[in-house]
N, C-alpha and C positions, 0 to 999 in steps of 0.2 A: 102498786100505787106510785103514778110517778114523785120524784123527789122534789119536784116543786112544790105538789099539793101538802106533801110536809112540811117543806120548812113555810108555807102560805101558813098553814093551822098552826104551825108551831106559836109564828109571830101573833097571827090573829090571836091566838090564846093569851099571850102575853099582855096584848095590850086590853084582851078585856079585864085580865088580873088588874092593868091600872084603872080603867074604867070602871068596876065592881069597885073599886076601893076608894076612888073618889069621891063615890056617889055616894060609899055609906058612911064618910067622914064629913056629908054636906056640905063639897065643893063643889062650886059650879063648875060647867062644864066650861074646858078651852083646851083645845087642840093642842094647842104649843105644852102647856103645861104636862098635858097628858103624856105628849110625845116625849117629851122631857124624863119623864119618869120612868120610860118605855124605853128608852132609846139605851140607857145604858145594861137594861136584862136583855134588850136583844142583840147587842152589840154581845154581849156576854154569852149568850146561848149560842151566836154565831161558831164563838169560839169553840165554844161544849161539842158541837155537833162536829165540828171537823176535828179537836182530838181525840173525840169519840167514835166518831164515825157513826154518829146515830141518825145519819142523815140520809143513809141505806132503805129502800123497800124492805131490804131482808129483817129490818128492824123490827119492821111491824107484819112480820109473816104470821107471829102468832102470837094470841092473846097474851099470855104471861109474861112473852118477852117484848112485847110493844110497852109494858107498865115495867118493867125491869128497865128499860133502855132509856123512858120517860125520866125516871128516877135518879138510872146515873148521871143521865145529863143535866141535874138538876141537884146532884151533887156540885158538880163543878159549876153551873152557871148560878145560879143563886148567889153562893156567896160573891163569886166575879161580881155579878151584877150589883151587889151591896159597897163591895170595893168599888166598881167602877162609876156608882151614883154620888158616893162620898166624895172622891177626886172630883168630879165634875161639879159637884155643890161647895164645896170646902168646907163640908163637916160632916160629921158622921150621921149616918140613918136614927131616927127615931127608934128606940129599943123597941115597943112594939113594932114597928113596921118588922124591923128586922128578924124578929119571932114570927111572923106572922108569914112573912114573903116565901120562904119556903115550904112550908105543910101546903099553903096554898095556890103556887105553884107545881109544886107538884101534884095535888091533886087533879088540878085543872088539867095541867099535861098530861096525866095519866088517865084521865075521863078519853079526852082527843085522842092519845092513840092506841088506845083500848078500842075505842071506833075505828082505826086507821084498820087496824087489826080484825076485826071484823068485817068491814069492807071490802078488805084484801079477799079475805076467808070467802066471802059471800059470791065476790067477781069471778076466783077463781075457778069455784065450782062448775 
């Protein structure tokens, strides 16, 4: 799988985490806000991925370590992105949000390249 179509789903995945969460706190929709919210978990996963290096095909050669690699980089980019949302608003995240941004997160990322990982799997063949 080339490494664009990763980090593309990566971010796509991300901003549907803001999308999903907008929608179920009966925000309307707007782009900027959106991106807003977005802008600092992906800025943040940027990060993840290059000191991770989860940004590799080999990441997602196979099932278990496509959700293993989703995960640590969702170690380190999560919280960044909570750090780097707080700087950028000048206060700290909503205690919910902030419980919530990770398990969710993560599983989203790990749904995607659980799939990356299968696709590979499948192409391969």
């Amino acid at each position: 799988m080339p490494v664009k179509w990763l980090v593309a789903g990566d971010l796509l995945v991300l901003f549907l985490f803001v999308l999903i969460g907008r929608h179920d706190h009966a925000m309307t929709f707007s782009l900027s806000a959106a991106l807003e919210t977005a802008l600092p978990f992906a800025l943040a996963w940027a990060v993840a991925l290059g000191v991770l290096r989860t940004y590799r095909s080999r990441t997602v050669s196979a099932p278990g370590k496509a959700v293993l690699y989703a995960l640590l980089t969702c170690l380190v980019a999560v919280p960044l992105g909570l750090l780097l949302r707080s700087v950028w608003l000048g206060r700290l995240p909503n205690g919910s949000f902030a419980v919530v941004a990770f398990p969710l997160i993560a599983a989203f990322m790990s749904v995607w390249r659980l799939a990356c990982a299968l696709i590979v799997r499948r192409i391969g063949r």
